[in-house]
C-alpha positions in Angstrom: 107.9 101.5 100.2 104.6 102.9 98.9 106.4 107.0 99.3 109.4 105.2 96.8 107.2 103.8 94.3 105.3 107.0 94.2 107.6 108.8 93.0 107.6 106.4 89.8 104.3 107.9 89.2 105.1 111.0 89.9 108.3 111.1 87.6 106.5 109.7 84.8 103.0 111.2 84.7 101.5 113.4 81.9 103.7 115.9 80.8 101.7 119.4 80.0 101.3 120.3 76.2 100.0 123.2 74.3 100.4 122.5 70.2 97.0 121.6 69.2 96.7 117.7 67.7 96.1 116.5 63.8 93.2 114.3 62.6 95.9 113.5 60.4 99.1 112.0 60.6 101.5 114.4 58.7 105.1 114.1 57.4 107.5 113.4 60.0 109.5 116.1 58.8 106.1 118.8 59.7 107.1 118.5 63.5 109.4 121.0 63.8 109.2 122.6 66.8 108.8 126.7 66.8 111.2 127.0 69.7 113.9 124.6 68.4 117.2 126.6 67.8 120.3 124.4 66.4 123.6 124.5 67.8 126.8 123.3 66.0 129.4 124.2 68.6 128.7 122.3 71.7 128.7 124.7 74.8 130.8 123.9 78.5 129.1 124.4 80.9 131.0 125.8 84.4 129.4 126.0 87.8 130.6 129.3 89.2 129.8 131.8 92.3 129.0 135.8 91.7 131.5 138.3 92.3 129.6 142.1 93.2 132.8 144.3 93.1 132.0 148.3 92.1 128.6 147.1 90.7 129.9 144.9 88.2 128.9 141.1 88.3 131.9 138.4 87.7 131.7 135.1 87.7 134.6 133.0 89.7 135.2 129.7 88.0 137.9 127.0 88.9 139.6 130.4 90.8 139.4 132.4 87.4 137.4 135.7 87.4 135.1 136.2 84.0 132.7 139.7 83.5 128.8 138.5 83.4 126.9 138.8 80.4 122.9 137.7 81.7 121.0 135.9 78.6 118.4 134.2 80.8 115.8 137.2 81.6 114.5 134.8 84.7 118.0 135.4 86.6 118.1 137.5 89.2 121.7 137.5 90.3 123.3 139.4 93.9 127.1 138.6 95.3 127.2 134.9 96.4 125.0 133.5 94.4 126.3 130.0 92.6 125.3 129.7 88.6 125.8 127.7 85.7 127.4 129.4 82.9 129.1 129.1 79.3 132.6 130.1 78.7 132.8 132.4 75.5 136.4 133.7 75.5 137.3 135.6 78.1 133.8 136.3 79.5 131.1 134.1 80.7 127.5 133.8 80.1 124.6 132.8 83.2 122.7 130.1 81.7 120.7 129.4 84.6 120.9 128.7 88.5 123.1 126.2 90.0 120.5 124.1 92.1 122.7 120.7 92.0 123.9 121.6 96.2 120.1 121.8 97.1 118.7 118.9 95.1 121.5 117.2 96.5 120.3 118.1 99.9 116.8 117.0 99.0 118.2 113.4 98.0 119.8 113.7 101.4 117.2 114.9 103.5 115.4 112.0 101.7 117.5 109.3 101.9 118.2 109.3 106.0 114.4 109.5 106.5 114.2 106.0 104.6 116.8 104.9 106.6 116.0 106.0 109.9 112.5 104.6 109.5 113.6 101.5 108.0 117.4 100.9 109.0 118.5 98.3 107.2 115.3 97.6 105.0 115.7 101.6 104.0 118.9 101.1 102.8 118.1 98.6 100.6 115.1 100.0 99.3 116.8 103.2 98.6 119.5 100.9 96.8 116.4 99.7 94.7 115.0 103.2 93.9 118.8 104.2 92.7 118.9 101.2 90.4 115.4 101.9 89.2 116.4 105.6 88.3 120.0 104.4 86.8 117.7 101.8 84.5 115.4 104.6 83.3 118.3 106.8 82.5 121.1 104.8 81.9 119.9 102.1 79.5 116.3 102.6 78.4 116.3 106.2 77.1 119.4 105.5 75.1 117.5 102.0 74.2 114.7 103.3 72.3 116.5 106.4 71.0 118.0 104.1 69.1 115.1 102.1 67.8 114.7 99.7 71.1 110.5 99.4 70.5 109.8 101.2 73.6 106.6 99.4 74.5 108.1 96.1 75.3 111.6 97.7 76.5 109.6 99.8 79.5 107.5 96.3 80.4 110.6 94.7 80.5 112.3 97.7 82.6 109.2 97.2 84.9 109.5 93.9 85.5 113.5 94.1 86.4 112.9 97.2 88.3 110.1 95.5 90.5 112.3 92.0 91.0 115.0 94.0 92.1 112.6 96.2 94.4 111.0 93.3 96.2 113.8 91.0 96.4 115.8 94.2 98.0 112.9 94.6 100.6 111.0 91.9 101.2 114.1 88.9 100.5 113.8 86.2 98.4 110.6 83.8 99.6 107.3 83.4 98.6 106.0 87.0 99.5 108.0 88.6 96.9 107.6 85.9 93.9 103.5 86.0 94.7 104.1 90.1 94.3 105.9 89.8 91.4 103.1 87.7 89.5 100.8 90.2 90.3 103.0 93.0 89.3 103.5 91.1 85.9 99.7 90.3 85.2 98.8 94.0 86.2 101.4 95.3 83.6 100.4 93.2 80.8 96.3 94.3 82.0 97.5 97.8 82.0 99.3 97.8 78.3 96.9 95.9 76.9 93.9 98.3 77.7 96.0 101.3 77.2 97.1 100.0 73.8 93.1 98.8 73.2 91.6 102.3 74.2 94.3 104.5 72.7 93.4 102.8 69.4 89.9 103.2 70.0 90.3 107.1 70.4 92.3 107.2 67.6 95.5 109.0 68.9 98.8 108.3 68.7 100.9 110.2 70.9 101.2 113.7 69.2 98.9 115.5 71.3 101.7 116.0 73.4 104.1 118.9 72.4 107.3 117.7 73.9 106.7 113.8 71.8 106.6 116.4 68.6 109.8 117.4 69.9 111.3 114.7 70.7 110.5 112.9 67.2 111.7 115.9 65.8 114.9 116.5 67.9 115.4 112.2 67.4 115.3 112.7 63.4 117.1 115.9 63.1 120.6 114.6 65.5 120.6 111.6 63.5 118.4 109.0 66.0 116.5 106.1 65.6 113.8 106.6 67.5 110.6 104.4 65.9 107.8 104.9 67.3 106.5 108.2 69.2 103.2 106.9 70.0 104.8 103.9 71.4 106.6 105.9 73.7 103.9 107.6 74.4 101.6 104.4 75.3 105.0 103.4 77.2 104.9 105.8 79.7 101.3 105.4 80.4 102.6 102.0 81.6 105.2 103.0 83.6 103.6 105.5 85.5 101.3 102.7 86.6 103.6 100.6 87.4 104.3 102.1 90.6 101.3 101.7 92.2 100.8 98.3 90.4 103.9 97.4 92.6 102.9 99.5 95.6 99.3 97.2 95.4 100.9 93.8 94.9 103.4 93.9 97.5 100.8 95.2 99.9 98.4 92.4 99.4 101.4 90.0 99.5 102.4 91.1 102.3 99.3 91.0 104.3 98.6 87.3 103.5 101.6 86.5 104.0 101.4 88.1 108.2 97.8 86.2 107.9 98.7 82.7 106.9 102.1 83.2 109.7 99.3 84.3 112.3 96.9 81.0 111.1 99.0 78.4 109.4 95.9 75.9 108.9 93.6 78.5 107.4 92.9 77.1 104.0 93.6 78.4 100.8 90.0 79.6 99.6 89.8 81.8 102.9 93.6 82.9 102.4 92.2 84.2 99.2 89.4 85.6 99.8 91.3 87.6 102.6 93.1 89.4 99.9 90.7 90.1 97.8 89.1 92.2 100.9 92.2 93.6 101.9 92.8 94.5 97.6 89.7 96.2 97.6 90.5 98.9 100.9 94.2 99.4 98.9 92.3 99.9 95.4 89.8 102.3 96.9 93.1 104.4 98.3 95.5 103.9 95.4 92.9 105.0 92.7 92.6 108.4 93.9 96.2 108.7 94.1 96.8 107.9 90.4 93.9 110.1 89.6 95.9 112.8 91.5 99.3 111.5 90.2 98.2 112.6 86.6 96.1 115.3 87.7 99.2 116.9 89.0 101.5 116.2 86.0 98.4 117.4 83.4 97.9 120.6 85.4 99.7 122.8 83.0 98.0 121.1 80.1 94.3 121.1 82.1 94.9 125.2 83.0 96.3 126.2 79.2 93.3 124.6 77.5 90.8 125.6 79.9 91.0 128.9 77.7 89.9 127.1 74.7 87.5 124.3 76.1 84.0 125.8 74.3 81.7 123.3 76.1 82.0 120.0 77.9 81.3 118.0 74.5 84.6 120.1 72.9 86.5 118.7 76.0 85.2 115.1 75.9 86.5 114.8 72.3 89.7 116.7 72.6 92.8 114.5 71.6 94.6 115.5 74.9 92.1 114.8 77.5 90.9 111.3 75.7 94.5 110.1 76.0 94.8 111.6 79.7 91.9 109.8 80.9 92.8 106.5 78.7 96.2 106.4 80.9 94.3 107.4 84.0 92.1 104.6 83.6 94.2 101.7 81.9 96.4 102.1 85.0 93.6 101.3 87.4 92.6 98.5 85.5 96.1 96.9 85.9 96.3 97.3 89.6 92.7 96.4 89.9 93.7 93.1 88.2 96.7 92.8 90.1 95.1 92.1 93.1 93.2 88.9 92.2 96.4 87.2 90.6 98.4 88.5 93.6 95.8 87.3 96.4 95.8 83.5 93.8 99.5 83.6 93.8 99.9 84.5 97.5 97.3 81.9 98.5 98.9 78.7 96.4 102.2 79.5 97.5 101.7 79.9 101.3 99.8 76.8 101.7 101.3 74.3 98.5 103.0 72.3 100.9 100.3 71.8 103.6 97.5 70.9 101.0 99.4 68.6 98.6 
């Protein structure tokens, strides 16, 4: 379970960004985007396999034969090679590589080494992670695109996606309801310091490049989108949610082998069991949010590095405050989590015998 969460992390960590911040907000209509090229016809695009005959490059598409004209300068295209491409008439245009049969593969590869580990467990968590990914895509991007506030929409998102999670895994019983409290408490910790901190620092949210895209694309195609800093404070959230989840379950699930090993041990010692064992997991799982964002902000960390004058220009850039503000709100929420988890587990696993 903890490699499936992590992915949540992973998937939702700090994008990179390189248009400098204002100490000012500005019109919404000032964040157009340099790169941002309208297009009123909307393109096809074909999946296709390269033809070499006599030195010239066809593409074959549904069995039709189309001469190559090679837009994307990154291409580098020899006989066999699968692409995507646009249809103009009666020639077609590489737009990029076809990768969908080895990320396919990946998913694959993926997938049997849940299940092999994990049998039928496996298959239901991989059940989970597909719903979890069909929620993010399927109904809360198209929520706050159209005005959904995206705050509450991805604490709500959480919450489902960890139900579903530990009821697919661990079963409906005590385990998974004292993991889901803690998941809940650390969510709300984790939004409400984010929100506190990201106030305190004064941003809000257009230090990234691709959030002055996006409320720029949402305005220009007709969108409601609200609230770019929300979104941005919203996926500070979710990207800790993973490990928020990965932390509760863990504790849960280790009180719950301790009070089936010792049924009389009482609930103060059931407690303070899993506050020890929540301290060993919060000394691992801090370094791997650290390294979660690190990872996602390496583009960002490497670009301004060329324009990071001294250490006092760096603490006070826009960029890095917000970095470490959802670096640190994170590990607030899973170190919270542990103590609500460790109460929860502890009441539930002995309310009968100490009525």
């Amino acid at each position: 379970m903890k490699n499936i969460l992590f992915f949540s992390i992973i998937f939702f960590a700090v994008s990179s960004a390189y248009a400098d911040s204002w100490a000012e907000k500005p019109d919404i209509d000032f964040y157009a985007h340099p790169f941002v090229e309208e297009m009123n016809d909307p393109q096809k695009y074909e999946s296709g396999k390269v033809l070499l005959e006599n030195g010239i490059l066809f593409a074959e598409i549904r069995g039709e034969k189309y001469p190559l004209d090679i837009y994307n300068y990154k291409v580098t295209l020899s006989g066999g090679e699968r692409v995507v491409c646009v249809i103009d008439g009666d020639r077609a245009a590489v737009m990029d590589y076809d990768r969908t049969r080895t990320l396919l593969l990946l998913v694959f590869l993926f997938a049997a080494g849940v299940i092999i580990l994990k049998t039928v467990s496996g298959i239901r968590a991989l059940a989970a992670l597909f719903f979890a990914l069909a929620a993010v895509f399927g109904i809360y991007v198209p929520a706050i695109l159209k005005g959904v506030p995206p705050v509450g929409a991805g604490i709500f998102l959480c919450l489902i996606i960890s139900l579903v999670t530990f009821y697919a895994v661990g079963g409906r019983g005590k385990k998974s309801a004292a993991a889901l409290a803690g998941t809940v408490f650390g969510l709300i910790s984790a939004s409400f310091v984010a929100y506190v901190f990201l106030t305190l620092i004064k941003t809000r949210g257009f230090c990234d490049e691709q959030l002055q895209l996006l409320n720029y694309l949402s305005r220009k195609g007709g969108m409601l989108l609200s609230d770019v800093a929300g979104v941005f404070l919203a996926g500070i959230v979710i990207s800790a949610s993973g490990v928020i989840m990965d932390v509760a379950i863990t504790v849960s699930s280790s009180l719950s082998a301790i009070h089936s090993a010792n049924p009389a041990i009482t609930r103060k010692n059931l407690f303070r069991r899993g506050m020890n064992i929540g301290g060993d997991v919060i000394a691992s799982m801090s370094g791997s949010l650290l390294f979660a964002y690190a990872g996602g902000a390496l583009f960002l960390v490497l670009s301004r590095s060329f324009f990071t004058y001294s250490a006092g220009y760096l603490l006070n850039a826009e960029w890095f405050a917000a970095l470490i503000a959802g670096i640190f709100s994170g590990t607030c929420g899973m170190i919270l989590a542990v103590p609500f988890t460790s109460s929860a587990a502890a009441f539930l696993f002995t309310r009968v015998k100490q009525r």
